[in-house]
N, C-alpha and C positions, 0 to 999 in steps of 0.2 A: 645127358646134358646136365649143367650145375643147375641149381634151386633158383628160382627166378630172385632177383636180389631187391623189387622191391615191388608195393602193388599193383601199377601198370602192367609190367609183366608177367605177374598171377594174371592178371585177367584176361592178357591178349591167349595164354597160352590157355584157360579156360574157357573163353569162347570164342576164341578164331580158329577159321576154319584152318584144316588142315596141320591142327598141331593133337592131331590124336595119341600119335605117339608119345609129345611130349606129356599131352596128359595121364594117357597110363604110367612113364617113368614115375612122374610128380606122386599120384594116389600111389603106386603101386611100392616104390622105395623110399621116397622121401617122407609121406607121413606115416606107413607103416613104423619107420623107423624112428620119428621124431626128428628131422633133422632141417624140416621144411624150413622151420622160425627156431632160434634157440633159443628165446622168450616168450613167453604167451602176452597177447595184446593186452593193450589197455584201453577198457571202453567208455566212454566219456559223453554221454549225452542222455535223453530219457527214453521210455519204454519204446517208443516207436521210430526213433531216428538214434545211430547210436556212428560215433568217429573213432577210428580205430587211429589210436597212438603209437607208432612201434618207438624203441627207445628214446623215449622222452628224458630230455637232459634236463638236469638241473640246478638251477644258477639263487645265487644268493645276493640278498640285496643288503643285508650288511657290510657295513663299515672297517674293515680290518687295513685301514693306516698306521703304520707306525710313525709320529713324529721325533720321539724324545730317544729311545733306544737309538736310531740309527743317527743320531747327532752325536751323544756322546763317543769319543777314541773309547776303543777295547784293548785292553793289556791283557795276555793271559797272567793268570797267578801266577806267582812264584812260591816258592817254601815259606817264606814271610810274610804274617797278614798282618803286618803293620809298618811304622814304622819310626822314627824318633826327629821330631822338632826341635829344633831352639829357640828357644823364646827367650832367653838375654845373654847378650854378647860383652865384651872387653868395653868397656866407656871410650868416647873417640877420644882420639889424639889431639894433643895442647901441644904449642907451643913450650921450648923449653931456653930459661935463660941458660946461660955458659956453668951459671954453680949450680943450679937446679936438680933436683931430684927427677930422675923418672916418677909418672903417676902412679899409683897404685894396682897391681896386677886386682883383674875380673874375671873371677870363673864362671865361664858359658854354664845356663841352665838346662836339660832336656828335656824332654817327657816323651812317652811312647803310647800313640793313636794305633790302635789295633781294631778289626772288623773278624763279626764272623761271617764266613760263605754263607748264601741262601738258597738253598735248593727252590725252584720254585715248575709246578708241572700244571698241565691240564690233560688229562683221562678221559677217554670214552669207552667205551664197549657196546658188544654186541651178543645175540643169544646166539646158539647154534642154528637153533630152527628159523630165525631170523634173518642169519648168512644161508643157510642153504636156499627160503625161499628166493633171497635175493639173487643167488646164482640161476634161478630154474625158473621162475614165476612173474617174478617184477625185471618192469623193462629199466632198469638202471643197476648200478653195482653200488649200494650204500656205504661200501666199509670203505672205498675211496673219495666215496666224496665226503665222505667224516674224515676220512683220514687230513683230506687236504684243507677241510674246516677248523679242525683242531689246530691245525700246525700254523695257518696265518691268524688263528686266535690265540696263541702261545705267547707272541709277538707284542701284540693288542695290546692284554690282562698284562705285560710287566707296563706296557704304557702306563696302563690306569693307575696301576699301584705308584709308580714314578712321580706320579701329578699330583698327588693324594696330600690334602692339607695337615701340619701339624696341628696341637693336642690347642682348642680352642675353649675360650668359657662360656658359659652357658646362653649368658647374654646375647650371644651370636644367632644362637637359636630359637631366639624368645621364650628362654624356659627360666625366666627371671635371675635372681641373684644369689641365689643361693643353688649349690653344689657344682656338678660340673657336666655337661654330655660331651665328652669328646672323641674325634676322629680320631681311635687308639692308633699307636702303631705294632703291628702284628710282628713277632719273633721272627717267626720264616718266610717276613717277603723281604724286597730290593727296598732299602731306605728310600727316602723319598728327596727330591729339591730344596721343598719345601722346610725341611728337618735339617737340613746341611746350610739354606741361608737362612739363617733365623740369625736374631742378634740379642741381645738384657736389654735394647728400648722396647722387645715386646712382653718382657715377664708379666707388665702388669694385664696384660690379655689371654696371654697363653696357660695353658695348664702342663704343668712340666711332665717328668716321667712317672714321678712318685704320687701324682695327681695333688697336687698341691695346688689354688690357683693366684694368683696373680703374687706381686712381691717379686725382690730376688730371689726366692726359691725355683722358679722355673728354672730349673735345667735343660734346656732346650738341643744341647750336644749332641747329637747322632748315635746309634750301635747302642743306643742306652745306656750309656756312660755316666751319665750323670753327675758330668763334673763341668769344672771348668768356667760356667756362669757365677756361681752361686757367688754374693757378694758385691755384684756392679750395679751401679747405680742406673745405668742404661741412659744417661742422655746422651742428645743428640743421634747420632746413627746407633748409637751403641759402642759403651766405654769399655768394653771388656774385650782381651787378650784374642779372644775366640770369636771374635762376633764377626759376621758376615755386614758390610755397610745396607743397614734396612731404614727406609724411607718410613712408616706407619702411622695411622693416625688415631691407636686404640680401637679403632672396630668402628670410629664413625666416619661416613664417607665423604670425599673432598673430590672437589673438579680436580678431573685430570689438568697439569698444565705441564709445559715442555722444562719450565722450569725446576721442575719433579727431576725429569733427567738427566738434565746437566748437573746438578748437582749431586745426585751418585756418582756419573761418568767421573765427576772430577773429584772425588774420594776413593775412587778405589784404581783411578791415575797415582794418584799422591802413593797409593799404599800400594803400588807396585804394576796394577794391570796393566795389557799395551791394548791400543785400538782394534791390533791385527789380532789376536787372540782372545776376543771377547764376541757373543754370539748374545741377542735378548729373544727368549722363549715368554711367547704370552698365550690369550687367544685369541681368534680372528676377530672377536667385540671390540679387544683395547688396539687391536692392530689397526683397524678402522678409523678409532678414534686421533690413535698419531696420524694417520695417514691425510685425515681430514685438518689437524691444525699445519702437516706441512704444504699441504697443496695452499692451503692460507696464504704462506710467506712467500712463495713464489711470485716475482714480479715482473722476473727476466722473459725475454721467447727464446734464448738460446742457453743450454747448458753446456757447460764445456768440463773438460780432466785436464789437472795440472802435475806437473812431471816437478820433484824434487829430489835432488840429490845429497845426501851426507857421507864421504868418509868412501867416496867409491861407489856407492848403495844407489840405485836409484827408486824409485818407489811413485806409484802414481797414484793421485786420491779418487775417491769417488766424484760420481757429476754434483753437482752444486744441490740439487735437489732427487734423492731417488725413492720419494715416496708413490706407493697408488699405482706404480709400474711392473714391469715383468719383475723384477726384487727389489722389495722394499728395504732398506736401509736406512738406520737414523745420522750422523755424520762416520760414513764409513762402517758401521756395525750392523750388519744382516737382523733381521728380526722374522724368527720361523712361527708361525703359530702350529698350536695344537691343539686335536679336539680333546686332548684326554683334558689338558688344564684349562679349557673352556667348560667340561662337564662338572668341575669342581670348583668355580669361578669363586664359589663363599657364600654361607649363609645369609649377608645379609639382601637385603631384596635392592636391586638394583645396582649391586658393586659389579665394575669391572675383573675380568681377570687382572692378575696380577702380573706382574712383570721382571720375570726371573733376567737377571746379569749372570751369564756364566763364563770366566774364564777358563776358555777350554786345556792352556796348559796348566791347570793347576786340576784339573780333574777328570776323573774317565771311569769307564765300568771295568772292575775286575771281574773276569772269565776264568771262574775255575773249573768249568765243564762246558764245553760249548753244547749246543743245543741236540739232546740224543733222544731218538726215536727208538720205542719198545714196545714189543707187541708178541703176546701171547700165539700158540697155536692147538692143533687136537692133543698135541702132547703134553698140557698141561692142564685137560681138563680136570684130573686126579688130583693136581694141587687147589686149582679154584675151588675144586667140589663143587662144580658146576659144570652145563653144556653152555660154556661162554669163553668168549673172545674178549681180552682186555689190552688197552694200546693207553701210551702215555709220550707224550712230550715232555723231556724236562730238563731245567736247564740251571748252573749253579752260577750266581753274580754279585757282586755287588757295587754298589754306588760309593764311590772313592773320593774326597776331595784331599790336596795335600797343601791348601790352604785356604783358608775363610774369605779375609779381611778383601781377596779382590773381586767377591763376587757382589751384587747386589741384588734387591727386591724392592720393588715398589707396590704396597697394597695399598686396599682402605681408601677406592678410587671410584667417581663414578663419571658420564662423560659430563 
């Protein structure tokens, strides 16, 4: 007969009557041989009452969402990790009288924005005696449930690094007015949002690459470049060729108002965004906070969708109001939150997250290794020079924009 499969039927075949036989099979081949249980119990209680656990699963109560990776398009690399701009063209076209001169011929300017790939991994291991006992002794199999721990925390950690604030002055941190603490940026992770919309209205806050603080010396350019700002004077959104349209108020905090928004939306309309291809990343705090000024204006009891046609095209808008509902939307533009940019919301005590504008055709992650699983076995204990198991996740990307001026940011906000 097979091994009883679970402990009801240990026990009916242990003391009911009539299963003698089974019970000799049971003692006489199954535990001789080891074959009864293929784990030894786990016992769980005190000296005198004890609960026997046979393979206890094990479940995590960690958080492993991804919001920010899986919003961004993925390109794979190509041979080119960059590429070349124009930043001034031919002067427009005049009018011309009958004797008139053509204008003055204008040669186009370039430049070339280049990135390097980021390898970025998360490691775990295991001993041997460790894996063995797990295969023989303990009722669970460890090296899969790390396996499958590592792999949606892979994920996570490019979140965090993604959300991760630009190089801040000290003041933020109440560590007065001289020198600088700032949230460096590391060589080998995934740039960050934060680093890509920056504008010269924030030189006199931010601490640039070369740690210089405030002035136009912050170079605030991405891939540590360190170019490109230096010399604007940064008013208003930011005057400089490179700047991303940023809202900011120096690091002191203002009521959120809607008026904040519209007037991004309608700068970085001008400089080229469209409705449909723009996405706002905050956190669920400032998400809250719009959500609450538009349930506000709401006066109507019916919302209705209006159909508009240009050119053959037809196109339908959003309902009149879609905040606080199954998708929140601010006029037509989705607004995703995320924990990672609500866990770096900003130093100072009471700010809002902040509120990333990203125009998705103008940006995406390059993929120059899609996400590869590696893992040691007994055949390389001789190279560890060890009795151990090594496994890594790793994955090579990076954060791309192929233009600024249509993205924005709103900080330095509280409700």
């Amino acid at each position: 007969m097979p091994a009883p499969s679970n402990l009801k039927e240990f026990i009916a075949i242990v003391y009911g009557p009539g299963r003698e036989a089974d019970r000799r099979k049971i003692f006489a081949d199954d535990y001789k041989a080891s074959r009864f249980f293929a784990k030894a119990d786990m016992f769980l209680g005190d000296a005198n009452v004890y609960r026997i656990v046979y393979g206890a699963s094990a479940y995590s109560w960690l958080n492993y969402a991804s919001e920010l990776w899986s919003i961004f398009p993925k390109r794979p690399q190509g041979q080119n990790h960059g590429f070349r701009i124009l930043i001034e063209s031919a002067t427009a076209a005049s009018g011309l009288q009958e004797t008139a001169n053509f204008k003055a011929t204008t040669k186009a300017t370039f430049v070339t924005l280049d990135w390097n790939m980021k390898w970025m991994n998360d490691a775990f291991g295991m001993s041997e005696q460790a894996q063995y006992y797990s295969e023989h002794d303990d009722a669970l199999d460890r090296w899969d449930i790390e396996r499958e721990h590592w792999g949606k925390n892979h994920v996570k950690s490019i979140d965090n690094f993604l959300a991760r604030p630009a190089y801040v002055k000290a003041e933020a941190f109440g560590a007065g007015t001289g020198g600088a603490t700032a949230v460096t940026q590391a060589t080998f992770v995934i740039e960050t949002i934060d680093r890509m919309i920056n504008s010269s209205s924030e030189a006199t806050f931010y601490v640039g690459n070369g740690g210089i603080s405030g002035g136009t010396s912050a170079n605030l350019y991405p891939y540590d470049a360190n170019k490109f700002r230096l010399g604007y004077a940064g008013t208003g959104y930011g005057n400089g060729a490179w700047d991303s349209v940023v809202d900011e108020n120096a690091g002191v905090l203002r009521a959120f108002d809607l008026d904040l928004l519209d007037g991004v939306l309608r700068q970085v309309e001008i400089n080229g965004a469209t409705r449909a291809g723009l996405v706002m990343l905050t956190g669920p705090d400032t998400a809250d906070v719009i959500a609450k000024k538009l349930e506000a204006k709401q006066r109507f009891t019916t919302v209705t969708r209006m159909s508009r046609s240009l050119n053959g095209v037809t196109r339908e808008t959003g309902v009149g109001v879609d905040a606080g509902f199954e998708a929140m939307t601010y006029k037509s533009i989705p607004i995703f939150t995320a924990r990672a940019l609500w866990a770096v919301r900003g130093a100072i005590p009471g700010a809002l997250t902040p509120i990333y504008g990203v125009h998705l055709p103008d940006a995406y992650i390059s993929v120059g290794m899609p996400t590869l699983y590696l893992q040691t076995d007994r055949d390389d204990w001789l190279v560890l020079d060890k009795l151990r198991y090594k496994a890594a996740y790793v994955t090579a990307a990076e954060l791309v924009f192929t233009r600024f001026n249509t993205h924005f940011k709103i900080r330095d906000i509280q409700e």
